[in-house]
C-alpha positions in Angstrom: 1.6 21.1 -23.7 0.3 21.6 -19.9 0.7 18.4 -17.6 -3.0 16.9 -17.1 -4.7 14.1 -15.5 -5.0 12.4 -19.2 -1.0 12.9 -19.7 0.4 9.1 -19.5 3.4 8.5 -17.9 6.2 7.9 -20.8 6.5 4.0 -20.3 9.8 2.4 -20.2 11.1 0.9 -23.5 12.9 -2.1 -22.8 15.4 -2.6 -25.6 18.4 -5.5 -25.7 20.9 -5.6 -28.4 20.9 -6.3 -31.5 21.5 -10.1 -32.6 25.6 -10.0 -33.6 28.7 -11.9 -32.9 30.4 -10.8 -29.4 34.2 -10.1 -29.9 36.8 -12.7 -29.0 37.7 -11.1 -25.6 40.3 -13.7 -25.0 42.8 -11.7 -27.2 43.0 -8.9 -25.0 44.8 -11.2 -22.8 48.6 -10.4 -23.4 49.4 -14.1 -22.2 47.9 -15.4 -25.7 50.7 -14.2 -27.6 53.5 -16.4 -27.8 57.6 -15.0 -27.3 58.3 -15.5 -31.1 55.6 -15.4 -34.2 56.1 -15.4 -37.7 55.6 -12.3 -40.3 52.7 -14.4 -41.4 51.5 -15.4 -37.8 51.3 -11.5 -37.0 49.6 -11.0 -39.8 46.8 -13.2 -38.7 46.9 -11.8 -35.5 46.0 -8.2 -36.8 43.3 -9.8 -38.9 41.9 -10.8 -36.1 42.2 -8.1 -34.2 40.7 -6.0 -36.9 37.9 -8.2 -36.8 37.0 -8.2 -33.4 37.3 -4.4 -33.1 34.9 -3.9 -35.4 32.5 -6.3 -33.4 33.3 -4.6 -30.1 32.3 -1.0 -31.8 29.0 -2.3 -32.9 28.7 -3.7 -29.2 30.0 -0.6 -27.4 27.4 1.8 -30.0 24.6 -0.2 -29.2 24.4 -0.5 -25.9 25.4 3.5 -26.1 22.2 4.1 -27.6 20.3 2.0 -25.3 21.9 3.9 -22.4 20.9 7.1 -24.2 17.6 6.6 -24.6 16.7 5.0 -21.0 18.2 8.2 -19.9 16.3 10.9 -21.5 12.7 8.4 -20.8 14.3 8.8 -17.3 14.4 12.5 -17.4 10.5 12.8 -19.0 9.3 10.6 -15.8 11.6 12.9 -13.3 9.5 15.6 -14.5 5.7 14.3 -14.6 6.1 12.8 -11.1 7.2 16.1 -9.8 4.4 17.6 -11.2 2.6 14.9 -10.1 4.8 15.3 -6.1 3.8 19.2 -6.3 0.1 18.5 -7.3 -0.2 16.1 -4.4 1.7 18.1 -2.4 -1.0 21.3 -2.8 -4.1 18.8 -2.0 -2.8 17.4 0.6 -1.9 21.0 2.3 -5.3 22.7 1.0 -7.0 24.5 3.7 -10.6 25.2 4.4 -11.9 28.8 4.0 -12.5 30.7 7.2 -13.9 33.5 5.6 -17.7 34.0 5.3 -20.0 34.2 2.9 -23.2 36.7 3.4 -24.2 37.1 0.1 -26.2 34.5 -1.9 -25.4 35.2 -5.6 -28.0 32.2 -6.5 -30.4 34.8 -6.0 -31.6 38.1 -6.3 -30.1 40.4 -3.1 -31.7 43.8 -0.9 -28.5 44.6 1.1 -29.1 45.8 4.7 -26.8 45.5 7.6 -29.9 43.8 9.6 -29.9 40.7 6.7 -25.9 40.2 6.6 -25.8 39.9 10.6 -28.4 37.6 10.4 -26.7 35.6 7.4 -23.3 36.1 9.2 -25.1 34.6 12.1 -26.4 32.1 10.8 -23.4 31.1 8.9 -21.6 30.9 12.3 -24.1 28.5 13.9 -23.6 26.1 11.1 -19.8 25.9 11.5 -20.4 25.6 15.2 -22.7 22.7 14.2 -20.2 21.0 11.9 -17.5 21.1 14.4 -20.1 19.5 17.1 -20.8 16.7 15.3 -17.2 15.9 13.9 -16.2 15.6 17.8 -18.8 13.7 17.9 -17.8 11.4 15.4 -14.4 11.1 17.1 -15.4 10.8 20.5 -17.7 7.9 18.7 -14.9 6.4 17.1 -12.7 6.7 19.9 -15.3 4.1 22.1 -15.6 2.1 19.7 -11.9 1.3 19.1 -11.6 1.2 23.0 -14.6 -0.7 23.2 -13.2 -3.3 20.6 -9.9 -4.0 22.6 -11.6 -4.8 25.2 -13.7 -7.3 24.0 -10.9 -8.8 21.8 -8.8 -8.8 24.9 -12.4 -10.8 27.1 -12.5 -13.2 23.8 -8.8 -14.3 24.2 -9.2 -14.9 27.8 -12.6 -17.0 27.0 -11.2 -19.1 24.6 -7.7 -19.6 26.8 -10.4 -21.1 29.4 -12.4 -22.9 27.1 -9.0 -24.7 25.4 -8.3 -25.6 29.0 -11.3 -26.9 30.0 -11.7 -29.1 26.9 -7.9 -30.6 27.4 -9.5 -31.4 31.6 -12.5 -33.1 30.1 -10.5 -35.1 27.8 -8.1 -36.3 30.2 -11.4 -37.3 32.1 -13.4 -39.1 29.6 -10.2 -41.1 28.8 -9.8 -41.9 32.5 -13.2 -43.3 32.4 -13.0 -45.2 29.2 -10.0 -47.0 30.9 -12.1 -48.0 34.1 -14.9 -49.2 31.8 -17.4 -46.5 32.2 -20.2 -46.5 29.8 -20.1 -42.8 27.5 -23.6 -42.5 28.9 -22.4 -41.5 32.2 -19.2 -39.2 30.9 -19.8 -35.6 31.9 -21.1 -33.3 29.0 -18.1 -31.1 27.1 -17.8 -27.7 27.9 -20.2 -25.2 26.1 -18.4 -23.5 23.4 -18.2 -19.6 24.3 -20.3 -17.3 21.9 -18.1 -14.1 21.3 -19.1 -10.8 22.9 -20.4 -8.0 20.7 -20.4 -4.3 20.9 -23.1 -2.7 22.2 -25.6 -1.5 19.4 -25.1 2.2 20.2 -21.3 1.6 19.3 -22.2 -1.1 16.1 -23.2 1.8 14.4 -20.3 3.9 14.4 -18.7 4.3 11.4 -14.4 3.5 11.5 -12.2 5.8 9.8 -11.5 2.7 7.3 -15.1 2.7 6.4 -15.5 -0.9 8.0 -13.2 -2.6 5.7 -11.9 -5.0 8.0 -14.4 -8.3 8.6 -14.8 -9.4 11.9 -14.2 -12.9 13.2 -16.5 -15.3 13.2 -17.9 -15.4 16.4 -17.9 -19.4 16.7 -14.4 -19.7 15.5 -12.4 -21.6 18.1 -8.3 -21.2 17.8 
């Protein structure tokens, strides 16, 4: 069966054991046993041995079998993620065609060498194009990231002065309640900064991240 999209990945089964008596691990311990026993205390002794054992094997078998089977859903996954690895692998290394197309099998064809220079011609001025405007778009993006620091950098520095200015008029208008000053006559607080923006020709650039990331709220004040 060939490894598609649809194919699930085999999910992991999740198994714990089975509901049963754990063994009395305490006999193991050769310090249980006492210098001198009985026929009769021996005998008990093996009984509960016997007992035990058999508990252990149930134990030991289970979890064998849980072992076993997380191993071979281990060995499924291995593979379908290296398929998955090599599939990825040959998209992400795909390369453009450089070779050129003169022939339009959409339609009907007259082949001269006059029509396939023209087409080969023509074919070429359109990659030129293409390349044009992707440096384009990177030169673009490239302002526009530049651009951005820089005003993010201007908009620290404004509100810095702003946060300082406000903590000065403070100190002032509490200087002046003390001396009995009516608030009539306190100097006005400090305008509030509006943030810079990018120029329009740069708003309109498109980021490599689509635009995912919201910009701050002009009016917000750290």
């Amino acid at each position: 069966m060939p490894l598609t999209s649809s194919t699930p990945i085999v999910a992991p089964v999740l198994e714990s054991l089975p509901a049963s008596d754990d063994p009395d691990w305490s006999l193991a311990d050769p310090d249980s046993v006492n210098g001198w026993s009985s026929c009769q205390d021996l005998e008990n002794v093996i009984g509960m041995l016997k007992a035990n054992l058999r508990k252990a094997h149930i134990l030991t078998t289970s979890q064998n079998g849980i072992i076993e089977g997380s191993r071979a859903t281990m060995v499924v996954q291995n593979l379908h993620l290296q398929k998955l690895n090599a599939a990825l692998y040959g998209k992400e290394t795909e390369k453009t065609s450089t070779r050129t197309l003169v022939i339009d099998s959409s339609k009907g064809q007259v082949y001269s060498g006059d029509a396939i220079q023209e087409e080969i011609h023509a074919q070429e001025e359109r990659k030129k194009v293409k390349a044009a405007e992707k440096k384009s778009k990177a030169e673009g993006r490239a302002a526009k990231k530049e651009a951005q620091t820089k005003l993010e950098n201007e908009w620290k520095v404004m509100k810095a002065t702003h946060k300082k200015a406000m903590k000065l008029w403070k100190i002032n208008c509490d200087k002046l309640s003390g001396e009995g000053v009516p608030k009539k006559h306190w100097p006005k607080a400090p305008a509030r900064p509006k943030k810079p923006k990018l120029p329009a020709s740069l708003e309109v650039v498109v980021d490599d991240d689509d635009g995912d990331d919201e910009e701050e709220d002009e009016n917000t004040m750290d």
